[in-house]
N, C-alpha and C positions, 0 to 999 in steps of 0.2 A: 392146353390151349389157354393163350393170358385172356382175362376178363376186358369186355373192351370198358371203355369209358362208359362215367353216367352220361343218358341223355337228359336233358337238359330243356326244358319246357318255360315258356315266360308269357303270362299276363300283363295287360298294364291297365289301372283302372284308375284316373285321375292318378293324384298323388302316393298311390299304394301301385308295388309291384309284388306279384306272386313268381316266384322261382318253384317251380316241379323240380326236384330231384330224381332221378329214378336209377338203381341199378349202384352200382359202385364208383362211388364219387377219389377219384385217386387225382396225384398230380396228372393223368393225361387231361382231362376236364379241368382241372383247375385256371389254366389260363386262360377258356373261354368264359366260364364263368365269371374269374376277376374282371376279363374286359367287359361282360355284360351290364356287371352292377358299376363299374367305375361308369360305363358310359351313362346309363341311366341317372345315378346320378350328378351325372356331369348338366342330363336336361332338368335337373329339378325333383326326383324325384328321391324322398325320404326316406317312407316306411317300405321295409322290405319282409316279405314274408315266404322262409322259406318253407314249403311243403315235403316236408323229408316221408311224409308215411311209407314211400316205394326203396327209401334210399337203405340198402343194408348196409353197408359200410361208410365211412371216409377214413383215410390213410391221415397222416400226419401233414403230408404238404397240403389238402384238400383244408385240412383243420386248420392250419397256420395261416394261411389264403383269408378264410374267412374269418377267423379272429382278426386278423390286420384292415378287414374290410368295416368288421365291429370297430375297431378303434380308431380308425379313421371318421365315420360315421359319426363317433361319439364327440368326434372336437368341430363337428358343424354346430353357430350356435340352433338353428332353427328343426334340428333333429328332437323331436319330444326325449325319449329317455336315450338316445343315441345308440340304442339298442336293434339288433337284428332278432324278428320272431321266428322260432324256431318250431314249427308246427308239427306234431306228432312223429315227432321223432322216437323211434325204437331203442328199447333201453341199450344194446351195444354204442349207438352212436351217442347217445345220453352219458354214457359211465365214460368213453373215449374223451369227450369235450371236461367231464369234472374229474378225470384220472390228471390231465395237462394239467388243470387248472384255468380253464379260458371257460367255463360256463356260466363264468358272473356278468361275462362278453353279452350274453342274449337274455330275451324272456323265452320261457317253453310254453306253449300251448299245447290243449288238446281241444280236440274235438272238429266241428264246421271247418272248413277252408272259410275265415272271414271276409274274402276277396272271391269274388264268381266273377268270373271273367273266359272267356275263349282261349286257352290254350296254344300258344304257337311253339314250334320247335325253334330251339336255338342254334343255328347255323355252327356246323361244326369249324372250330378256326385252322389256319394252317400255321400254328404252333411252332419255331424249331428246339431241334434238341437244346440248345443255347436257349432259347427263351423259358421252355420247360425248367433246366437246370437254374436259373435264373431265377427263375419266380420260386422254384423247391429249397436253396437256399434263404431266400426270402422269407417266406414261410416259417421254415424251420428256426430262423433268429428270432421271427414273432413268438414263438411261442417260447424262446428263453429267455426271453427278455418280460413277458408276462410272467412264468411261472419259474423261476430261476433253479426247482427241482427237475427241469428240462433241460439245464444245461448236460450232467451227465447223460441224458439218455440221446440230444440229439448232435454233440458238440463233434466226434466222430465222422456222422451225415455231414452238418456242414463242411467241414474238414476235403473231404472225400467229392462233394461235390463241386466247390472250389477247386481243388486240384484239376475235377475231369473238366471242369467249365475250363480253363486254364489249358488243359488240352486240347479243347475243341475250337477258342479261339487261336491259338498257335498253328493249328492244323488248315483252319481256312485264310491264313495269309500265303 
């Protein structure tokens, strides 16, 4: 039985937003998420704090996603350290972010959720395979272009996902 996606939980408390992770954060979720935090900060808002304590995993597109979201971030000038806070996250998804090499992307926290705010679910998107593959290459160039010891492990994936995005455009004309 495949894992379904993380759910996906958001606070907004003035200029701080809290993202809940929970469950296994893979390319399905990722491009609700990227649309969450692009729109928020599209109203304004900076500091992002995500709350991984629930999140067991993230996949590589998941990671790529949000490194690209860190670095994007970081070329706002009015972002304090242009950093995304990475809130008690469990050491698998700790070693995954400094195995890439993107952990310099965030600051780690532990402890309080610094942001208490009400919880709402994050509306699941209607995604398509095209968009998913889309943002999964994406993704995965983030992360070879940050750590350039990721070209051999992801250079393949792109490869591959290219070719099927290539098919799938082809297929819906």
């Amino acid at each position: 039985m495949p894992n379904p996606p993380a759910s996906l939980m958001v606070a907004v408390v003035g200029p701080a937003v809290c993202v809940k992770i929970s469950g296994r954060a893979s390319f399905a979720s990722s491009v609700d998420f990227k649309t969450l935090v692009n729109e928020l900060a599209q109203r304004g808002h900076r500091r992002f704090v995500l709350d991984l304590a629930d999140c067991l995993v993230m996949d590589s597109t998941f990671l790529g996603v949000l490194a690209s979201l860190a670095i994007k971030a970081s070329k706002v000038p009015e972002t304090a350290a242009g950093l995304f806070e990475l809130l008690n996250p469990n050491a698998r998804v700790s070693d995954l972010l400094e195995s890439l090499g993107v952990a310099h992307l965030f600051k780690f926290i532990t402890g309080d959720n610094p942001v208490i705010a009400d919880y709402k679910p994050v509306a699941a998107g209607t995604a398509t395979r095209a968009e998913m593959t889309g943002t999964s290459i994406e993704a995965h160039q983030t992360l070879m272009q940050v750590n350039p010891q990721n070209v051999a492990k992801f250079k393949d994936v792109v490869q591959f996902l290219a070719e099927d995005l290539k098919r799938q455009e082809t297929a819906a004309l």
